[in-house]
N, C-alpha and C positions, 0 to 999 in steps of 0.2 A: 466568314461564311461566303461560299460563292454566289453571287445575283443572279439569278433564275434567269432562263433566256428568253423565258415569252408565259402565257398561260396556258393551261393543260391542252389546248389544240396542238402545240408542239409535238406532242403523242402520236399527231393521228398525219397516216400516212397519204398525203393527197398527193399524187403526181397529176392525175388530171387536169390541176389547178393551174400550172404550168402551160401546159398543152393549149388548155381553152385564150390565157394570155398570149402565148406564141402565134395564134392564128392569129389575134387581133392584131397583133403587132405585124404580121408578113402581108396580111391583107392591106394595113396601111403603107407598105411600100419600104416600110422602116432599114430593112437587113439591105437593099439594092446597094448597090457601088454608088462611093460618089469620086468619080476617076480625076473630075477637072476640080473637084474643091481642092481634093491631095494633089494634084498638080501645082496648082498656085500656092497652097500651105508648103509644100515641100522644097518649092523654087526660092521664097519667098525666106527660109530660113538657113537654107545653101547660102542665100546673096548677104545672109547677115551674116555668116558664118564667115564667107570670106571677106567681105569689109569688115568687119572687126578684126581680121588680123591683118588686112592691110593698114588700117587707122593704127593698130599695135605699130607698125613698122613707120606709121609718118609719124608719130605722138615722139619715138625714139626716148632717149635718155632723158627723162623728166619722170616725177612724179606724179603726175596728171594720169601715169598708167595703171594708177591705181583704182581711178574711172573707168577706164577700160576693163581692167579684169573682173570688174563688177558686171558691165555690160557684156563682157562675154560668158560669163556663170550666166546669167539670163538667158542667151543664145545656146550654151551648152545645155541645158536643161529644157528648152524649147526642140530640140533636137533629142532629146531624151523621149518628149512625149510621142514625135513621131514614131521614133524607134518601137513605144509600147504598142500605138495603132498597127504599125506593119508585123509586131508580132503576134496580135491578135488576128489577121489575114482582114483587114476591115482596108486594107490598101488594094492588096493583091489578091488576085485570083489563086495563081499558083503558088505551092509551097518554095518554087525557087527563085523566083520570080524575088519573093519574102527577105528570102535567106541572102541574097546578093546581096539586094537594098539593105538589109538588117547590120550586116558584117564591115558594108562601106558608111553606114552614118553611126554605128555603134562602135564596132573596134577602132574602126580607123579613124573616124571624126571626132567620138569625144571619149576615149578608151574606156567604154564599156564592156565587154566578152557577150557578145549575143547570144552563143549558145547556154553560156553560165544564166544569164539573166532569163532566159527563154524557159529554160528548165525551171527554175526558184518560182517563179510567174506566176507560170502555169499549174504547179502547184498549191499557191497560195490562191488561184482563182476554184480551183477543185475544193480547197476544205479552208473559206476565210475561217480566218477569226479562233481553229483549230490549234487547241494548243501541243497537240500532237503529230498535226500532218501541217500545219501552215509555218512555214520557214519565217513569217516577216514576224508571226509574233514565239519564235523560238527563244528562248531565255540566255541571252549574250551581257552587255552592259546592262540594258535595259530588260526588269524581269516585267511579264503581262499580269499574271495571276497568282494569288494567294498560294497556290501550292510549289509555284517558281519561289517563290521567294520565300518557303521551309526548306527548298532544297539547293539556294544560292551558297554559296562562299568565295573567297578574298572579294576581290575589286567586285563584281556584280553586289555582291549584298551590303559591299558600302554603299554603292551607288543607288542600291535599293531604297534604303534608308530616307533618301533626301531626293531620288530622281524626278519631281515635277518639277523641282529645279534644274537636276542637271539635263534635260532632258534637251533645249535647244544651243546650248553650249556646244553638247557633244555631235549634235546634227554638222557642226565646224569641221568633220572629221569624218562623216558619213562618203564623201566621195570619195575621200582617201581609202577608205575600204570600199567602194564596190571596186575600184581600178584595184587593188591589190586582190578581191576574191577573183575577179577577171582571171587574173594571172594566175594565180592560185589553179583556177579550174584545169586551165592547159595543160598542168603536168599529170591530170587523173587520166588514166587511161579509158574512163567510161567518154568522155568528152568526146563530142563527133568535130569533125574537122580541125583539129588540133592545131596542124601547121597550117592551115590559114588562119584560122584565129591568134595564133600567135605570133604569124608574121605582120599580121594588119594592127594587131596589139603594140609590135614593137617599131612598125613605122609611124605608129602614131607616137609614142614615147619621147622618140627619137626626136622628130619634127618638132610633138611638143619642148621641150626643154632645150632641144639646142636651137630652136626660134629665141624664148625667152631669153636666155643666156648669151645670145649671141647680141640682141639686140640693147640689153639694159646689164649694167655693172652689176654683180655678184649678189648684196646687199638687197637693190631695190629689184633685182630678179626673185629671189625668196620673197620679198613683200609681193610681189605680183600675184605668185606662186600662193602663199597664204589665206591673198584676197580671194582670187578667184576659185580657188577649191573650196574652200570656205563657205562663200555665198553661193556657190553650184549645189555644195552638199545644202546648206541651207532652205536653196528654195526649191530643190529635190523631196528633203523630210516635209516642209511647210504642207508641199502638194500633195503628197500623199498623207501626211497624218490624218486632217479631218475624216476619213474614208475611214478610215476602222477603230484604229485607236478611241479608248474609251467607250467602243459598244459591246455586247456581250463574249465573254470569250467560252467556245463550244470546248468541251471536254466527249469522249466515249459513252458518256451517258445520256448527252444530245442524240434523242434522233425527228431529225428536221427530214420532209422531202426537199429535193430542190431548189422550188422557191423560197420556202420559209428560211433555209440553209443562206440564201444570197440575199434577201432581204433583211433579214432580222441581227447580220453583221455588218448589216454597210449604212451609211451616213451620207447621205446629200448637203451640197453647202447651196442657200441661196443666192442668187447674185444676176447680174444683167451681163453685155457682152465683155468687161474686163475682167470679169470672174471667170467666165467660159475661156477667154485667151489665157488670162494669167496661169491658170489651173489645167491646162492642156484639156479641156473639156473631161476632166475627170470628177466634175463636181458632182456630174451625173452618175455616180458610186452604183447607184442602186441599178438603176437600167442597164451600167455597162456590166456589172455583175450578173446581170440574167442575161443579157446577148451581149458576151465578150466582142461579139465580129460585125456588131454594127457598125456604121460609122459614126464616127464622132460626132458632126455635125447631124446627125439623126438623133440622137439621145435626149436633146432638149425636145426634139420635136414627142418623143416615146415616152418623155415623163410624165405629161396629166391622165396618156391612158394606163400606165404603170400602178400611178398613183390612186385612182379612180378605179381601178381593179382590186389594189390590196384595202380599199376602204370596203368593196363590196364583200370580199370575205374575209373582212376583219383581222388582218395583218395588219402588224405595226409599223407604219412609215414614217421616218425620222428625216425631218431635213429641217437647217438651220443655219445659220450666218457661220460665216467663217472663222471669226474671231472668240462665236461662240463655240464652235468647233475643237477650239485650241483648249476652251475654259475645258469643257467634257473630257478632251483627251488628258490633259495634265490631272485633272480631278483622279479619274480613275488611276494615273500612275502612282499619286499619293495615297490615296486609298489603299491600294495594293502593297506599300511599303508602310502602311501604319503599324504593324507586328511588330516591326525593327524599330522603331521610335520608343 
């Protein structure tokens, strides 16, 4: 049986309720630019970006670079979070302004498809937790919901079977596919800017592997290779899991207004400032959910009135440690494949 999303105020349509938050939140200054934070954040992971392939190139032929490709998955996925801010416009004013910066730290820095990603996104920001309109919980290896997994078969509904185990295994594999959906996107004719995304895709390809390759013997270039895609996809799923996974999944028979729609699927993690860096300020699930275009570093400041809002009209706000984050997500994957057992 599916778990109910909320109690019968889910029914009732309050847009209002929005409205009256939005003001509180513009009055407090929350939505303004913060131009020189994203300066220094943005400079700050260029200079790791490129010392880390400089140290790649002094470390040379040893195995010690197998350190390094861990510290670059770190750096590549730190780079990952800007890329989501500038695709929310919480950097830039302008949409091109956006789209430069997006294309040069996404395709070409750490071969992500900006456009590909920008689309899937922003979708999933329109209808979380939707098991019909939200691409992140569409039913691939991993199925979300009880009626995915009556309509799974081969590989998905073995995986169903047993998936709160397989579930950070396969995260080892996660970047290897957004860089192949990247690629993937460029040959659909709906994709905007096609040949530049695909030429910034394949300078980046290029650069990447024939650095590796050029630098380390054959062997310990694949182990580089393994490592650092591996822990990039890694602590890419890590960062986003806690944020939805295992909270309620909205079917056509949901009808939420907006806020309860952005609240009542998303998950806050507690934590001090290495939670906030580690997690690209994404901890803040719920507030970036209700203003995609704030900035980052506003969101911790926007959670007690966020929070203090959904208490006065009795919304559910769920926030909780990170590792308990992981218990709730795996829970609900097992749960979901107990059929198959």
């Amino acid at each position: 049986m599916r778990r109910p999303v909320a109690d019968p105020v889910k029914l009732e349509t309050r847009g209002s309720d929005f409205a009256r938050l939005a003001t509180k939140i513009t009055e407090a200054g929350l939505l303004n630019r913060r131009p020189v934070y994203y300066a220094i954040r943005i400079s700050l992971v260029m200079a790791a970006y490129l010392g880390g392939w400089a140290l790649f190139v002094w470390v040379g032929d040893s195995w010690l670079q197998l350190l390094v490709a861990v510290l670059m998955a770190v750096v590549f996925t730190q780079i990952g979070f800007v890329a989501h801010d500038i695709g929310h416009r919480q950097v830039f004013r302008t949409r091109r302004a956006s789209d430069i910066t997006g294309l040069l730290v996404g395709n070409l820095a750490i071969g992500l498809g900006w456009g590909w990603w920008n689309t899937k996104h922003n979708r999933h920001h329109a209808n979380p937790n939707h098991e019909d309109h939200d691409p992140d919980v569409s039913p691939a290896v991993i199925v979300w919901s009880e009626d995915q997994v009556a309509k799974s078969v081969g590989l998905p509904k073995f995986i169903a079977k047993r998936q709160a185990y397989w579930f950070f295994p396969l995260l080892t594999l996660e970047a290897w596919h957004l860089h192949v959906a990247s690629v993937k996107a460029v040959f659909k004719p709906t994709t905007k800017r096609r040949g530049t995304e695909g030429a910034l895709l394949l300078v980046h390809f290029v650069l990447y592997f024939g650095l590796v390759f050029a630098v380390l013997p054959f062997w310990m270039a694949l182990a580089f290779l393994v490592v650092h895609q591996g822990v990039f996809g890694i602590y890419l799923g890590c960062s986003f899991a806690p944020n939805h996974k295992g909270m309620p999944i909205l079917t056509a028979e949901d009808k939420l207004d907006f806020l309860r729609k952005q609240v009542l699927t998303s998950r806050n993690v507690k934590g001090g400032l290495l939670t906030d860096v580690g997690l690209g300020q994404l901890n803040y699930q719920i507030e970036h959910h209700l203003f995609p275009n704030m900035p980052a570093p506003n969101l911790r400041k926007a959670q007690p009135i966020v929070r203090r809002y959904c208490e006065e009209i009795g919304v559910s706000y769920l926030e909780t440690g990170l590792f308990k984050s992981y218990g709730q997500a795996l829970q609900h994957l097992h749960e979901v494949g107990a059929a198959l057992r």
